[in-house]
C-alpha positions in Angstrom: 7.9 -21.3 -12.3 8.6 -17.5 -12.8 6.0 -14.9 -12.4 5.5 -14.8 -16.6 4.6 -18.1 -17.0 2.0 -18.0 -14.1 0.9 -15.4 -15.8 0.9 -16.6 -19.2 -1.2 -20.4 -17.9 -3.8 -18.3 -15.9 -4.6 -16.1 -18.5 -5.2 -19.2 -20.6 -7.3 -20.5 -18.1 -5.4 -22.2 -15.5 -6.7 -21.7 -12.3 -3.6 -23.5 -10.4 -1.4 -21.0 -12.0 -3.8 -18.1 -10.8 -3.9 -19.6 -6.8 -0.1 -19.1 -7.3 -0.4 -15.6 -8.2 -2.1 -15.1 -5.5 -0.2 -16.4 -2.8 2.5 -14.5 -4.5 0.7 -11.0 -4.1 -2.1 -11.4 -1.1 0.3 -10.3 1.4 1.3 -7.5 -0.3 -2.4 -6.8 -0.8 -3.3 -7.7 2.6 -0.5 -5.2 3.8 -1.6 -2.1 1.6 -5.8 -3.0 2.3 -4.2 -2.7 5.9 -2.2 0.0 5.9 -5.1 2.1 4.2 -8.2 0.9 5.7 -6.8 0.6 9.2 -9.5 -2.6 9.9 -8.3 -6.4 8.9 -11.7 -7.3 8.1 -12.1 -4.8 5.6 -8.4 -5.4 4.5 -9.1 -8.6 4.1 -12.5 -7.5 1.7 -10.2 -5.5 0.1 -8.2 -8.4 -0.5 -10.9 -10.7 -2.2 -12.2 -7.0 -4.3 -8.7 -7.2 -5.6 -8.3 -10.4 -6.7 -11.9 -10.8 -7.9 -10.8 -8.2 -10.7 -7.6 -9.4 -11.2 -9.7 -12.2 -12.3 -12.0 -10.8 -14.3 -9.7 -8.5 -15.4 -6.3 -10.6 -16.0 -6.8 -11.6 -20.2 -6.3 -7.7 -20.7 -3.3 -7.3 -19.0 -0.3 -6.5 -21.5 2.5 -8.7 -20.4 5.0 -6.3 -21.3 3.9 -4.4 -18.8 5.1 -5.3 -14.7 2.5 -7.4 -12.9 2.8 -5.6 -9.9 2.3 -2.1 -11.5 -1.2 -3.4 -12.9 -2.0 -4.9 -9.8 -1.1 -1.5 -8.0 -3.4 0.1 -10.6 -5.9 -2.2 -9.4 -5.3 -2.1 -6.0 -5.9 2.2 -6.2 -9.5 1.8 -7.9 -10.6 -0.6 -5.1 -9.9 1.4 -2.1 -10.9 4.7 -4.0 -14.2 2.9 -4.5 -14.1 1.6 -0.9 -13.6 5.0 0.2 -16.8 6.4 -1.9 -18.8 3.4 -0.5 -18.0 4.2 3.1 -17.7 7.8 3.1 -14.6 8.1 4.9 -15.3 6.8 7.6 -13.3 8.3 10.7 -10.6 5.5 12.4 -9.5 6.4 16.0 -6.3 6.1 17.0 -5.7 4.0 19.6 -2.7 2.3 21.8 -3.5 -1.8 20.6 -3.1 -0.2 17.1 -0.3 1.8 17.6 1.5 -1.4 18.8 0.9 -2.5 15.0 1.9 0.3 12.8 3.0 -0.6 9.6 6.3 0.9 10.6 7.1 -0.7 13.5 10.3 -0.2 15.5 10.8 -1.7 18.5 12.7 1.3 19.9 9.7 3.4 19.5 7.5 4.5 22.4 3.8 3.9 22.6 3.5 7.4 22.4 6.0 8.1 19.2 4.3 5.4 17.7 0.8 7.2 18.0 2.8 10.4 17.0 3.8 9.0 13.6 0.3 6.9 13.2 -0.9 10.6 13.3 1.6 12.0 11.3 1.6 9.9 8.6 -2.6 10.1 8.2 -1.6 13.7 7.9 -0.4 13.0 4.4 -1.8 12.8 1.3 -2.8 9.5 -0.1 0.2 10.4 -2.8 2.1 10.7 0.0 1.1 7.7 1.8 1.9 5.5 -0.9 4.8 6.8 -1.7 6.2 5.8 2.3 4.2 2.8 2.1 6.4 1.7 -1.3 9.5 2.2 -0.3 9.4 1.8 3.5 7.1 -1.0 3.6 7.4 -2.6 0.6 10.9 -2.2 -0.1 10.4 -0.9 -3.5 13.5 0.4 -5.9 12.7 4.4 -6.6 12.3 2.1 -10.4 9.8 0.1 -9.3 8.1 3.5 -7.3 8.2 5.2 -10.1 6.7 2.4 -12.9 3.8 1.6 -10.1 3.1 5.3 -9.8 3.9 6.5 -13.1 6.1 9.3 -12.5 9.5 9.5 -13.1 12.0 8.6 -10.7 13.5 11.9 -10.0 10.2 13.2 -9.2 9.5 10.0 -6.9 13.0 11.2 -5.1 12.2 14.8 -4.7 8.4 13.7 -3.9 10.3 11.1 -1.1 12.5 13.4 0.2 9.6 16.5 0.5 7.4 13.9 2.0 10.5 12.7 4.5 10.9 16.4 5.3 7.1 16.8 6.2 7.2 14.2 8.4 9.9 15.1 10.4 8.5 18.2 10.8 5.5 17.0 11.8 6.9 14.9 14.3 9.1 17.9 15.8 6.0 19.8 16.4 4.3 16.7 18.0 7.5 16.2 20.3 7.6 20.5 21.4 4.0 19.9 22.0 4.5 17.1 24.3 7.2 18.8 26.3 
């Protein structure tokens, strides 16, 4: 069954149709809770918040809209609202997580691992997404664009700026290591 027919039964009430959306969307939820909130216990809060309005939330959604851009919506409000309720709470950056960053590469150092842990917290959260989209979820510049509502050339010139920051960052990291 495709994604618009799940769509269509769960907005009429079926709740086997809704489990499916789901399982089709908690792991990208999980990973952006995650990526954000740094913690799997409040990623996986984040989770249920998500889907708990999704539910409440799902007989507005315009079909002729993509799912996942109203689910990113969604997904925004919650942590901004997570954010409020916990004030920001400071995250320390330590070795176990570094061996878990998002953007894992096995050639990485501990150490250049932390470096771009650091260097990507350094970003804005427009910024953030935008690396989280395409890098972790594998997202089109199409699909970047529709979730975020920009256009896609601004998504690549916001992409390549945020690229460019990074690697900057990271240079200054590296001469202040040496």
């Amino acid at each position: 069954m495709d994604e618009k027919d799940l769509i269509s039964r769960a907005k009429r009430g079926d709740f086997g149709a809704f489990k499916e959306l789901v399982s089709l969307y908690s792991g990208h939820c999980f990973s952006f809770g995650y990526y954000h909130l740094k913690n799997r216990a409040d990623a996986e809060d984040f989770v249920q918040e998500v889907f708990y309005r999704v539910f409440l939330y799902l007989k507005r959604f315009d079909e002729k809209r993509k799912f996942f851009s109203w689910l990113y919506a969604i997904e925004e409000n919650v942590l901004r609202a997570f954010f409020k309720k916990k004030k920001e709470r400071q995250v320390e950056v330590e070795e176990s997580f570094a061996e878990n960053v998002v953007f894992y590469d096995e050639k990485l150092s501990t150490e250049d691992k932390i470096a771009l842990f650091k260097a990507i917290e350094s970003l804005s959260e427009v910024e953030k997404n935008l690396i989280f989209l395409k890098y972790n979820e594998d997202l089109s510049i199409k699909d970047i664009a529709e979730a975020l509502n920009l256009t896609e050339e601004n998504v690549k010139v916001r992409l390549f700026r945020v690229k460019e920051k990074l690697l900057n960052l990271l240079k200054e990291d590296m001469y202040e290591r040496e």
